[in-house]
C-alpha positions in Angstrom: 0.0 0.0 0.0 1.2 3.4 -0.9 1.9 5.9 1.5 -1.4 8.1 0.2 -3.1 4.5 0.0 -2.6 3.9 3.9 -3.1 8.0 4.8 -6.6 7.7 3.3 -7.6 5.4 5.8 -5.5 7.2 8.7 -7.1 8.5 11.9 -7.2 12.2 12.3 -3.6 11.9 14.5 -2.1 10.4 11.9 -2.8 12.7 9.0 -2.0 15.8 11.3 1.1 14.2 12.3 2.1 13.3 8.4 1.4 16.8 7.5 2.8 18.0 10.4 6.2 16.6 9.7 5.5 16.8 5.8 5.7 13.4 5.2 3.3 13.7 2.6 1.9 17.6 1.4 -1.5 18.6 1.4 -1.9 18.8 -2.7 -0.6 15.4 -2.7 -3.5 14.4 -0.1 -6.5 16.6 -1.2 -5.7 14.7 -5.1 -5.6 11.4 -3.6 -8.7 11.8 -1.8 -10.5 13.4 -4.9 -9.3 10.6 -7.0 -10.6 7.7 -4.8 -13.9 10.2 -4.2 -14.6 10.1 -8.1 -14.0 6.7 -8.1 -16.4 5.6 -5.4 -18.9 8.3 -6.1 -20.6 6.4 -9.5 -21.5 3.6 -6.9 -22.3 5.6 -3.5 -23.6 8.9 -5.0 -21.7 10.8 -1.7 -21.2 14.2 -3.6 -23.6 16.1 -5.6 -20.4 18.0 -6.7 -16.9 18.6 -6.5 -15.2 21.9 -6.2 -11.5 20.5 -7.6 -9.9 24.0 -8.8 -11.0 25.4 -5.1 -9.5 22.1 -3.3 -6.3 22.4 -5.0 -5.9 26.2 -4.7 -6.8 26.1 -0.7 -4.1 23.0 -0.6 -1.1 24.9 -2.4 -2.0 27.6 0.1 -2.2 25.4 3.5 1.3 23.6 2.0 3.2 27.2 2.1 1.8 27.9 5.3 2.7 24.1 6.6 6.3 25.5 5.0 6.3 28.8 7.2 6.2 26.3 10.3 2.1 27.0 11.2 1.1 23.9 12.7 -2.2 21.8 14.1 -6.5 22.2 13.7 -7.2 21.3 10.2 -4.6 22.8 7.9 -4.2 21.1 4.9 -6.9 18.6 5.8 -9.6 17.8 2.6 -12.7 18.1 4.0 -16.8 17.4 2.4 -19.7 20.0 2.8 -23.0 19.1 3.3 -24.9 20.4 -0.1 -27.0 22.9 2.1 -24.4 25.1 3.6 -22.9 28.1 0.7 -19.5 27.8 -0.7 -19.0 31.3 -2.9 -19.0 30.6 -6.4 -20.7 27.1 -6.5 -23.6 25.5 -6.6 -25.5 25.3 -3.1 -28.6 23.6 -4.4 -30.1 21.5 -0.8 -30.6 18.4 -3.1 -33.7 19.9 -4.5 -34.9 21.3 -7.8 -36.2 24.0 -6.5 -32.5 25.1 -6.3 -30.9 22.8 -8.8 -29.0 25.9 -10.8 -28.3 28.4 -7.9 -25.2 29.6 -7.6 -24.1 30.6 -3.8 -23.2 34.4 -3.7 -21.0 34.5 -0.5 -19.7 32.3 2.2 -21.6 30.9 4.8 -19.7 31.9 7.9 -18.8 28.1 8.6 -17.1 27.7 5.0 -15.4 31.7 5.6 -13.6 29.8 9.2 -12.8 26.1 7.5 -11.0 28.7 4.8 -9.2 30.3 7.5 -8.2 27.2 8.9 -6.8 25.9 5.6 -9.2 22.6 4.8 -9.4 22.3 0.9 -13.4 21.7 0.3 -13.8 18.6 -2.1 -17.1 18.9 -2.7 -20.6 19.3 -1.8 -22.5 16.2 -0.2 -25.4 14.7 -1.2 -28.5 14.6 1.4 -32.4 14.3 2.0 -33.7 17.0 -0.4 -33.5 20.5 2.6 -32.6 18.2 6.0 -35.7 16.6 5.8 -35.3 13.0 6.1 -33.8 10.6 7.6 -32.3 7.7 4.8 -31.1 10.2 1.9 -34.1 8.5 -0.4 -35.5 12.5 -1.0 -32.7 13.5 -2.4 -33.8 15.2 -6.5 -30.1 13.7 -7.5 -30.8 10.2 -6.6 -30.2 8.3 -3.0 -27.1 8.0 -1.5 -25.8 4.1 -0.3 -24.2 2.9 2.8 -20.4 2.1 2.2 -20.8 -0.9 4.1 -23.5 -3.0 2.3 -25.1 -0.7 -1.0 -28.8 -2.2 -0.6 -28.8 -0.1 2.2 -29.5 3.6 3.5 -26.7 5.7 5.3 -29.2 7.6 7.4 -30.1 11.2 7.0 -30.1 13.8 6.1 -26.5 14.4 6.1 -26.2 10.5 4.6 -24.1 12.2 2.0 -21.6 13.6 4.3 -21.9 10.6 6.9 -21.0 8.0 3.6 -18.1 9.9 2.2 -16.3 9.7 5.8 -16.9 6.0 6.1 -15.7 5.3 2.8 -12.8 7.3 3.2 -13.8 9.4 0.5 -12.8 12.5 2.9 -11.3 12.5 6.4 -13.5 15.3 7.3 -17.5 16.6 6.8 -19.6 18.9 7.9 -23.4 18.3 7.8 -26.1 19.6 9.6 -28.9 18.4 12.6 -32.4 19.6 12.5 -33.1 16.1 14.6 -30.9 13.9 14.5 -29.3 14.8 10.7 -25.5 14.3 12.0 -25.9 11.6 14.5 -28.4 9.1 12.8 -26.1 8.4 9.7 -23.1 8.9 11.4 -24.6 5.7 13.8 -25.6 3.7 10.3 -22.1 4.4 8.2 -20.2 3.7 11.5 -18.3 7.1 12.2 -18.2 9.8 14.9 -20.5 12.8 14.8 -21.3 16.1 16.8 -24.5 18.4 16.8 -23.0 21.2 19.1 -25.0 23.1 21.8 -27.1 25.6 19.3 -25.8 28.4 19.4 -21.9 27.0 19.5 -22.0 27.2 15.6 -23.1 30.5 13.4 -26.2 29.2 10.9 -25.2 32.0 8.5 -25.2 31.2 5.1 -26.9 27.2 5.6 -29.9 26.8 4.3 -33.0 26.9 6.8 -35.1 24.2 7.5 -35.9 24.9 11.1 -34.2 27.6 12.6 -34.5 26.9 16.1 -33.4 23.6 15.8 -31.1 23.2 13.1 -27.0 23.1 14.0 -24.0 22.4 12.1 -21.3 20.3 13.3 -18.6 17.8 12.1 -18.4 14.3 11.0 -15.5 12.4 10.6 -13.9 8.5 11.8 -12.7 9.7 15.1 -13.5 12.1 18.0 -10.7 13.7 18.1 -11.2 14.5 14.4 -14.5 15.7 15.1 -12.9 18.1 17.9 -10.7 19.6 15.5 -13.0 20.7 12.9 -15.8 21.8 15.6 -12.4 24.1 17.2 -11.9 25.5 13.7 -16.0 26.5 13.0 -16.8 27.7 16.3 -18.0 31.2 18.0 -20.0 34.0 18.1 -20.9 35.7 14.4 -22.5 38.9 14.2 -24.2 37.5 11.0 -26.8 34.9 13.2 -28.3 36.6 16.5 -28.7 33.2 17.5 -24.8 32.4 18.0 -23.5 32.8 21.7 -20.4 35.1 22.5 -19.2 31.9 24.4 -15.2 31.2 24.8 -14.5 28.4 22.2 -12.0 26.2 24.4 -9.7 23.5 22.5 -11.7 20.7 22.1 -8.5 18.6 21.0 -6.9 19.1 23.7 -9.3 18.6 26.2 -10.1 15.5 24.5 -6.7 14.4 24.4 -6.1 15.8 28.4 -9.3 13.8 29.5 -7.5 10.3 28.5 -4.5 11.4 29.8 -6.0 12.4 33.0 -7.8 9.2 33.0 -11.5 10.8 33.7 -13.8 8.8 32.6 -12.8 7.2 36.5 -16.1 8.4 38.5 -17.7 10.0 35.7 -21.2 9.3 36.0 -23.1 8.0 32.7 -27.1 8.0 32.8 -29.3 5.1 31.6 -32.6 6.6 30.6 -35.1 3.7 30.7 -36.9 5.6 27.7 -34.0 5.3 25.6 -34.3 1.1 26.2 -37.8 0.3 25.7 -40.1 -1.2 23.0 -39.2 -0.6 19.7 -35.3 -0.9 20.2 -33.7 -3.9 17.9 -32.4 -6.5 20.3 -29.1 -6.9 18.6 -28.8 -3.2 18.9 -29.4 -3.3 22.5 -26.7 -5.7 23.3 -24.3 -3.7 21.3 -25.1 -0.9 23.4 -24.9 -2.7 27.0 -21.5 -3.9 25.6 -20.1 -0.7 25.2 -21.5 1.1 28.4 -19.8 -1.6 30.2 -16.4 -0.9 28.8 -16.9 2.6 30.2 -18.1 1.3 33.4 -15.1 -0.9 33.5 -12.6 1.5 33.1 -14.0 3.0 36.3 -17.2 5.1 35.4 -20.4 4.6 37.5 -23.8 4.2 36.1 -27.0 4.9 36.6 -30.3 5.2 35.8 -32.3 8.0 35.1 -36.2 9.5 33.6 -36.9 11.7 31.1 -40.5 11.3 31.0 -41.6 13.9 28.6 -39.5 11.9 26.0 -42.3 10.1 24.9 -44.1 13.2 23.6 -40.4 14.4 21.5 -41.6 13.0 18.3 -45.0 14.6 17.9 -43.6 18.2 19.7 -40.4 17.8 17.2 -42.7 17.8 13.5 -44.8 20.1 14.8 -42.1 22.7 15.1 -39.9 21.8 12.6 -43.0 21.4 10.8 -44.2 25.1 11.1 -40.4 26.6 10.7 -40.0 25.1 7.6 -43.7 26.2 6.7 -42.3 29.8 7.3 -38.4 29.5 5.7 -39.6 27.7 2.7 -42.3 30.8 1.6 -39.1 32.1 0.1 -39.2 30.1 -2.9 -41.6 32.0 -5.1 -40.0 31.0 -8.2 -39.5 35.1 -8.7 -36.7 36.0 -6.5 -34.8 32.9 -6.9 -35.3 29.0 -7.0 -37.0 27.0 -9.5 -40.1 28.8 -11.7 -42.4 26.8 -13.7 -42.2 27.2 -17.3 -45.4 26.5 -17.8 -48.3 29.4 -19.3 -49.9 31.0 -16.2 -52.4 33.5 -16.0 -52.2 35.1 -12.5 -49.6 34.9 -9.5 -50.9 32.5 -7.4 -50.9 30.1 -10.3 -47.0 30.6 -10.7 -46.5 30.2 -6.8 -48.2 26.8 -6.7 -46.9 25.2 -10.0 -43.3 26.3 -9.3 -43.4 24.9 -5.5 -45.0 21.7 -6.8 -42.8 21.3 -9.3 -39.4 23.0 -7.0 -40.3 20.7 -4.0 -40.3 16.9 -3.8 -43.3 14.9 -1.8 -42.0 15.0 1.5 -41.2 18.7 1.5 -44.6 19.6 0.2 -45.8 17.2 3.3 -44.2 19.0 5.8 -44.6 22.6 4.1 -48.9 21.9 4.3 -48.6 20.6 8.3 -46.6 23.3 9.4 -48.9 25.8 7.5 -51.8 23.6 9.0 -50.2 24.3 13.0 -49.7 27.6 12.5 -52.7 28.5 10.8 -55.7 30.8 12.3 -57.8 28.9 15.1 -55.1 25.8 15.4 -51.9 28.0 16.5 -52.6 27.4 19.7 -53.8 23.8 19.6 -50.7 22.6 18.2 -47.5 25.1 17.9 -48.2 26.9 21.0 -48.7 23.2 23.0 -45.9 21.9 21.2 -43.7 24.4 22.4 -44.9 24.5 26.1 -43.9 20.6 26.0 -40.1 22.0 25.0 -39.8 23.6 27.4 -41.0 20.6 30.0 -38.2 18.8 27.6 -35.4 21.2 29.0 -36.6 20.4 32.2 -36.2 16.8 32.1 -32.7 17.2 30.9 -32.2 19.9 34.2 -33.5 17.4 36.6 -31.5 14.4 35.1 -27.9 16.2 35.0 -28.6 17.0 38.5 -28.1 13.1 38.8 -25.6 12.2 36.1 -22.3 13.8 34.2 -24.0 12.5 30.7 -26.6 10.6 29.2 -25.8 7.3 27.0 -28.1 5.1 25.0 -29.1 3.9 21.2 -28.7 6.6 18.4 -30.9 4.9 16.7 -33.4 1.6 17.4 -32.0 -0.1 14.6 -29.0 -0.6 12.4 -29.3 0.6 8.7 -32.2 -0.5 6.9 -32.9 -1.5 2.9 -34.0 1.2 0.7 -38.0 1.0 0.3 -38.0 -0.4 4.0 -39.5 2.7 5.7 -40.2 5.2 3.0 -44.2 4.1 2.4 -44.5 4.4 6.1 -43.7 8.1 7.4 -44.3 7.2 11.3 -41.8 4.7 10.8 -39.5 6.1 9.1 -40.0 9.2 11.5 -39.4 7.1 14.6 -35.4 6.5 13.1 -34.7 9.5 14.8 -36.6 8.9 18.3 -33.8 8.9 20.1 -31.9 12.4 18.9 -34.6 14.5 18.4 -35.3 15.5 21.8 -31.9 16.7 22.2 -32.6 19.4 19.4 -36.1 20.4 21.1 -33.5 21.1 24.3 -30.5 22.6 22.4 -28.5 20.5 24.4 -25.0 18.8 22.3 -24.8 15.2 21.2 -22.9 12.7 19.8 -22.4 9.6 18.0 -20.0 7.3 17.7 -19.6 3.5 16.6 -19.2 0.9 19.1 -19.7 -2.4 17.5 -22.0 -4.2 14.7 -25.1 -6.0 14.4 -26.4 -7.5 11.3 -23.1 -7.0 10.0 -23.7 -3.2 10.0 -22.2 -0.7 12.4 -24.0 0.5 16.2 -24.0 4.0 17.1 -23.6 5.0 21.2 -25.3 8.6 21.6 -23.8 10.9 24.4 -25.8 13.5 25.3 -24.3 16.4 27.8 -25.4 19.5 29.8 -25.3 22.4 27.4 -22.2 23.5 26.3 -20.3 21.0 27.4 -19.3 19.3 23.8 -15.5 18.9 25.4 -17.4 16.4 27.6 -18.4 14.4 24.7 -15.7 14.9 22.6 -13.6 13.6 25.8 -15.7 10.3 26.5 -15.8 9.6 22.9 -11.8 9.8 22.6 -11.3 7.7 25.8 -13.5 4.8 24.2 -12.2 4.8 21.2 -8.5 5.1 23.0 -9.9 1.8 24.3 -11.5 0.2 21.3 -9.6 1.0 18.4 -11.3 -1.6 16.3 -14.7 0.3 16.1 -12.6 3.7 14.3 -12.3 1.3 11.0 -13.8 2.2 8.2 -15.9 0.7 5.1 -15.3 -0.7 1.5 -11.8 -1.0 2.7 
């Protein structure tokens, strides 16, 4: 194996250290990765595009600056973008034909710091058609597979971003969680993957689905990884009122001082009993237990814990997100931008309604009508306004439950990857992929995934959820199991 052969399938350590020391350059790795990326891409359909002459420039520059002695984060390090967040010049087009030929005019503020940091973007990821989904089957450019067996789904919506890291088609990706849009793939491809405490990360220039709720955040093989890119995208932006003027610490080297300081001794890891009831795949239960226990042996303490209102997460979640995308999607008139019909019309509201049916696929349209529906005269209150009085009895769960425990583990999802067609002619199914993470979006709280094991010969995500804003605690725990298991960082089609 080639020196780039055996650096594409490198943990995030690795590569830093190899570019660190110049044993390979960052042109030399950002082609390699975009060579095995074009390659893989006619079977996975990872990337709606690639941004090549960008990659390569950003590389040459990160490879003089590697020269001038700058060191660390994610300099020189390719990196994939989730197809909803703007990169200047190129197509940003949220996997939809409603958007299929715009053109991004500036930056979003997380692409304007991964520029600044020196990552060469490869390309933009494929996903479920604007975040909503969870299997990548709404995508307008065609479904995205699972690296590890093709008849199957790599989650959503990021599926796009969460299949290019476990295929080693980039060591890095950002993609975004509305409800579980970074942690449910990154559980079904077998990587590691962060939605940060809103607010940690500026929404400017990403696509909205639902504003309170949506989050960007990293995805890549390994925690610490995922630390280095959520270091480099952090902090307040006077762009989005909604980002928090909070310090952003070094998540690396927390991460890297919490093995070293050996805390995961008397940290204390909650059990909710919702998180293990009906509904949760036997095999993925075990996997689970397993993988608590080799925390617990290396000296944490668990226990178990209620979060009673859980049970309500799923309705209260598509109500809001429901409504918020009801309200950011009355953008696309087909006037001002975004797909227009070319059909004859005779009046405006004619041109509205074929250009949305025609811009938006069936599941967009679905959840377009209930939010309108929820927030509509004489059922506001019914719904949105009782949907959000249950957030906030959400939040308090978590209070009450941190009171008792450091962080909460359990499933990221109830089952492992399913086949394509499973779940998509049954929405409460397919909605109930994401029972687990969605809560944690109603609270704003951080959460991770990370693999642990297999069942059915696909990989088992472990969510951590912590209190709000403590992602270091996540990123920490995460690094000190997978200091532990090694085996569960590899990665597929290998």
């Amino acid at each position: 194996m080639s020196l780039n052969a055996q650096l594409l399938h490198a943990s995030y350590k690795e590569l830093r250290t190899a570019l660190d020391e110049k044993e390979v350059s960052s042109i030399e790795l950002t082609q390699a990765f975009l060579e095995r990326s074009k390659k893989l891409n006619t079977d996975l359909n990872a990337y709606i595009s690639f941004t090549d002459d960008l990659a390569l420039e950003q590389a040459r520059e990160a490879d003089k600056r590697i020269a001038q002695g700058e060191k660390g984060g994610i300099l020189g390090m390719p990196i994939a973008v989730k197809d909803l967040i703007l990169v200047k010049d190129y197509k940003c087009t949220a996997a939809s034909k409603m958007l299929e030929s715009f053109t991004a005019p500036y930056d979003a503020s997380v692409v304007t710091r991964l520029k600044q940091a020196g990552a060469p973007i490869l390309g933009k990821t494929n996903l479920d058609e604007f975040a909503m989904g969870s299997s990548n089957e709404n995508s307008y450019f065609g479904a995205t597979k699972n690296p590890w067996d093709t008849a199957y789904v790599p989650g959503g919506s990021s599926g796009g971003s969460g299949a290019a890291v476990a295929a080693r088609m980039a060591p890095l990706s950002l993609g975004t969680d509305t409800g579980g849009s970074i942690r449910q793939p990154a559980a079904l491809c077998g990587i590691t993957g962060i939605k940060p405490t809103y607010g940690r990360v500026s929404r400017y220039g990403v696509v909205a689905f639902a504003s309170s709720l949506d989050q960007v955040g990293p995805m890549c093989a390994d925690a610490l990884g995922s630390a280095a890119v959520l270091e480099s995208i952090s902090g307040h932006d006077v762009h989005d009122a909604t980002s928090v003027s909070a310090k952003v610490p070094s998540f690396v080297a927390l991460a890297e001082k919490f093995v070293v300081e050996n805390k995961i001794k008397g940290l204390r890891i909650g059990l909710p009993k919702e998180f293990f009831s009906e509904g949760l795949d036997p095999a993925v239960d075990k996997v689970i237990k397993e993988a608590v226990s080799v925390f617990k042996g290396a000296g944490a303490t668990v226990v178990d814990i209620e979060l009673p209102h859980t049970k309500y997460s799923l309705a209260t979640y598509y109500i809001i997100c429901s409504s918020e995308c009801s309200s950011n999607l009355a953008r696309y008139d087909g006037i001002h931008y975004g797909h227009r019909t070319s059909k004859k019309t005779t009046n405006l509201e004619e041109l509205y309604s074929l250009s949305r049916r025609e811009g938006f696929g069936e599941e967009v349209r679905l959840r377009v009508l209930l939010g309108t529906f929820a927030l509509s005269s004489g059922y506001y209150d019914a719904y949105y306004r009782k949907a959000s009085q249950m957030r906030t009895l959400l939040r308090d769960d978590f209070k009450k439950a941190f009171e008792k425990c450091d962080l909460i583990a359990g499933p990221t999802s109830p089952t492992t990857a399913f086949k394509f067609g499973e779940k998509s002619g049954n929405p409460i199914q397919m909605y109930l992929s994401d029972v687990y993470t969605l809560s944690t979006n109603l609270a704003g709280l951080p959460g991770l995934s990370m693999n642990v094991g297999y069942a059915n010969k696909l990989p088992v995500g472990l969510q951590l959820l912590g209190p709000w804003w403590r992602d270091d605690l996540l990123l920490g725990a995460a690094h000190a199991y997978q200091t532990l298991q090694p085996e569960t960082l590899k990665g597929a089609m290998l």
